[in-house]
Backbone as CSV, one residue per row, in Angstrom:
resi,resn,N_x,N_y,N_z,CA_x,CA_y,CA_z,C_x,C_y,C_z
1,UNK,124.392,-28.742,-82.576,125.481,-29.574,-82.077,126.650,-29.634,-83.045
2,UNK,126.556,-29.514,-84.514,127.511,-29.739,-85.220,127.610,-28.499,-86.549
3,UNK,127.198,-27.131,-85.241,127.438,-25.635,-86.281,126.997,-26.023,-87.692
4,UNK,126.641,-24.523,-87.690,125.807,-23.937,-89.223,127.354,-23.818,-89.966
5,UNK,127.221,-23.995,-91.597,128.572,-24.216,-92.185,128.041,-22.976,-92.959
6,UNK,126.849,-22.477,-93.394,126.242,-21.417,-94.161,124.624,-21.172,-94.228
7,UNK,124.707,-19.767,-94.415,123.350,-19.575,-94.227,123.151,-18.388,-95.631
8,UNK,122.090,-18.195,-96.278,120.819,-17.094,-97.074,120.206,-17.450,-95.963
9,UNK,119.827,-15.417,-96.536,118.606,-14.913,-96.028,117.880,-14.488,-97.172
10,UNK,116.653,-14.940,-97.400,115.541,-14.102,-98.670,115.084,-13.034,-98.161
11,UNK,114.790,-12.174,-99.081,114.413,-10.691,-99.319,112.987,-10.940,-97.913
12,UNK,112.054,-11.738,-97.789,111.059,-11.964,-96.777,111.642,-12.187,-95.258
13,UNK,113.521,-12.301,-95.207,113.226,-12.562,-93.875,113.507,-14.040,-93.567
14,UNK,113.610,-14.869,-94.420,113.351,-16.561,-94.066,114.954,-16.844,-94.558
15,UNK,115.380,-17.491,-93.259,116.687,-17.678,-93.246,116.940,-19.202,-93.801
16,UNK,117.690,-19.814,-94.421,118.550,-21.200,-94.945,119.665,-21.312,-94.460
17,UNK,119.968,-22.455,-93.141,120.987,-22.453,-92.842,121.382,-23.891,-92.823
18,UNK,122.605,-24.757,-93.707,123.260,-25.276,-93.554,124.052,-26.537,-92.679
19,UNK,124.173,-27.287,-92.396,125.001,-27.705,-90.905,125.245,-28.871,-91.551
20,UNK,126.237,-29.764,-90.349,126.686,-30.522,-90.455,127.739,-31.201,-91.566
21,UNK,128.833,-30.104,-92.192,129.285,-30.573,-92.781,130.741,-31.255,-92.311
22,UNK,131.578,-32.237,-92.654,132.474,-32.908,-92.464,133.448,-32.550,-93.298
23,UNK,134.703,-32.563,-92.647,135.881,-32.408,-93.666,136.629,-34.150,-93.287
24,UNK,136.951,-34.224,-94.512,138.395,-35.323,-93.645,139.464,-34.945,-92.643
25,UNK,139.575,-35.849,-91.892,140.883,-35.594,-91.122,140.894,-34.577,-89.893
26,UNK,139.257,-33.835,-89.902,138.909,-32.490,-89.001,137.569,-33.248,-88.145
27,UNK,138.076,-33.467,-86.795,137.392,-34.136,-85.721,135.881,-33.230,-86.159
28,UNK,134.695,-34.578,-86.116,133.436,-34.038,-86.117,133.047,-34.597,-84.509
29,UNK,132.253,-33.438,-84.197,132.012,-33.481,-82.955,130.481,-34.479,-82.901
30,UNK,129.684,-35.078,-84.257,128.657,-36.097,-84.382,129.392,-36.680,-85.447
31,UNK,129.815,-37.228,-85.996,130.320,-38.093,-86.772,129.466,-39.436,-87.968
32,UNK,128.582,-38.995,-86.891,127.656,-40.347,-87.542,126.018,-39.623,-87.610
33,UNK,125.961,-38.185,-87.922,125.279,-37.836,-87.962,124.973,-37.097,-89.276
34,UNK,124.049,-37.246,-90.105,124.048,-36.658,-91.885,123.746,-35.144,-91.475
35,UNK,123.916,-34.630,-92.765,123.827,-32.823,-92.787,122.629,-32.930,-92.246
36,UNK,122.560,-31.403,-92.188,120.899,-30.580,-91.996,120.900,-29.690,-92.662
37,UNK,119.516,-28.987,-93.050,119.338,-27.714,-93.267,118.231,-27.537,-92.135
38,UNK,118.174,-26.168,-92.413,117.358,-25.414,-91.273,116.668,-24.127,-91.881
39,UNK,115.269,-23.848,-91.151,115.016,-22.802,-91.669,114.734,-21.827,-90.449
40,UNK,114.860,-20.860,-90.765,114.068,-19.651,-89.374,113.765,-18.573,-89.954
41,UNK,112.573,-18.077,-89.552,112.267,-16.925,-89.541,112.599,-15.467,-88.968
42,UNK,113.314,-14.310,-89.271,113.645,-13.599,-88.899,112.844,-12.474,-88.367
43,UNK,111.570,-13.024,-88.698,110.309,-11.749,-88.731,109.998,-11.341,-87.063
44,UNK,109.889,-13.316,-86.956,109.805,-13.846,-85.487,110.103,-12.835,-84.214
45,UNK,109.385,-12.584,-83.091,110.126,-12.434,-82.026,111.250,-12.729,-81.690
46,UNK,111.090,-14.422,-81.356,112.256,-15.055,-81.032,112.852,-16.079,-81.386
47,UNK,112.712,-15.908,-82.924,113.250,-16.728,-84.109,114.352,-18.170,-83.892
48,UNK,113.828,-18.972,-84.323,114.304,-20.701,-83.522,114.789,-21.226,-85.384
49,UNK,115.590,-21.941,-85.293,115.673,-22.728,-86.216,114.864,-23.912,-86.235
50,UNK,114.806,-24.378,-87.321,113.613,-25.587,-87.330,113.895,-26.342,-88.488
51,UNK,114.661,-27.679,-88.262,115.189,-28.682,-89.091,114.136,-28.516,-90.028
52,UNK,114.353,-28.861,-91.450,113.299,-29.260,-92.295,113.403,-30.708,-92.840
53,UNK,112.258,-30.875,-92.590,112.554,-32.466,-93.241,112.829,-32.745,-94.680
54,UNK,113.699,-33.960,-95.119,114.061,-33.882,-96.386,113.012,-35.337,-96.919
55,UNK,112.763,-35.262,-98.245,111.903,-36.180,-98.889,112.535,-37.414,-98.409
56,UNK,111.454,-38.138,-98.709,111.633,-39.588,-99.024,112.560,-40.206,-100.076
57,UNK,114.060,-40.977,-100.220,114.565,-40.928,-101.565,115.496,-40.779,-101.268
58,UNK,115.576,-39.372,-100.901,116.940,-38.741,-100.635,117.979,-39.929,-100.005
59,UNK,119.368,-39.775,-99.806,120.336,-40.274,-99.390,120.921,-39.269,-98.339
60,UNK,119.862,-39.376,-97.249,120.450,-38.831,-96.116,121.878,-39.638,-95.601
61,UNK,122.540,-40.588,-95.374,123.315,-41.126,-94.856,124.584,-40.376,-95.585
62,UNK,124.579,-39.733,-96.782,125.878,-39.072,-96.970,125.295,-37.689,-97.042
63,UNK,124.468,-37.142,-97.106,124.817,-35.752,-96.998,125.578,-34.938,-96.053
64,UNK,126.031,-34.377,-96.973,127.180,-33.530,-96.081,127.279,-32.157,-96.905
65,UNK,126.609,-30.859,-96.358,126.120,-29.781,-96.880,127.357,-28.546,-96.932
66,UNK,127.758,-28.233,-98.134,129.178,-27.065,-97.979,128.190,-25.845,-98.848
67,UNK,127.759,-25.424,-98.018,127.268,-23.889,-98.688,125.692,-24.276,-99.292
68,UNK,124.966,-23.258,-99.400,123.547,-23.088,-99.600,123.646,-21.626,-99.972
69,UNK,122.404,-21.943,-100.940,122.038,-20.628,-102.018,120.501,-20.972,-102.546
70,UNK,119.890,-20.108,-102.265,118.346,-20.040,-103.166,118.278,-19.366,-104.219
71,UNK,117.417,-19.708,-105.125,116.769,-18.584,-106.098,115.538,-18.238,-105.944
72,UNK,115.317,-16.849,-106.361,114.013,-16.104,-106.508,113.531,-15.959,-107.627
73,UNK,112.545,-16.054,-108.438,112.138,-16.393,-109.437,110.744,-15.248,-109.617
């Protein structure tokens, strides 16, 4: 509902995608809704995104996600 802002893909295929970010002054089409990330599998047939849940703690009420990056270790 409120577009991927960025996505990685790891070397396996497993996608990180981004959403919900807000600019000032640039109509959000949820407004009152905190970021997401998402993960999907590319391996998949018919590969779905699938919110991931974020810990306990966190300060979901402001996240607002501009770009995503993993490391491989």
């Amino acid at each position: 509902e409120t577009g991927s802002e960025d996505i990685d893909i790891l070397p396996n295929g497993l996608a990180f995608i981004s959403s919900g970010l807000k600019y000032p002054g640039i109509k959000s089409l949820a407004p009152d809704k905190p970021g997401e990330i998402f993960l999907m599998d590319l391996n998949e047939n018919d590969p779905r995104a699938v919110e991931l849940r974020i810990s306990r703690g966190f300060d979901l009420a402001s996240f607002n996600p501009h770009g995503i990056s993993t490391y491989v270790d």
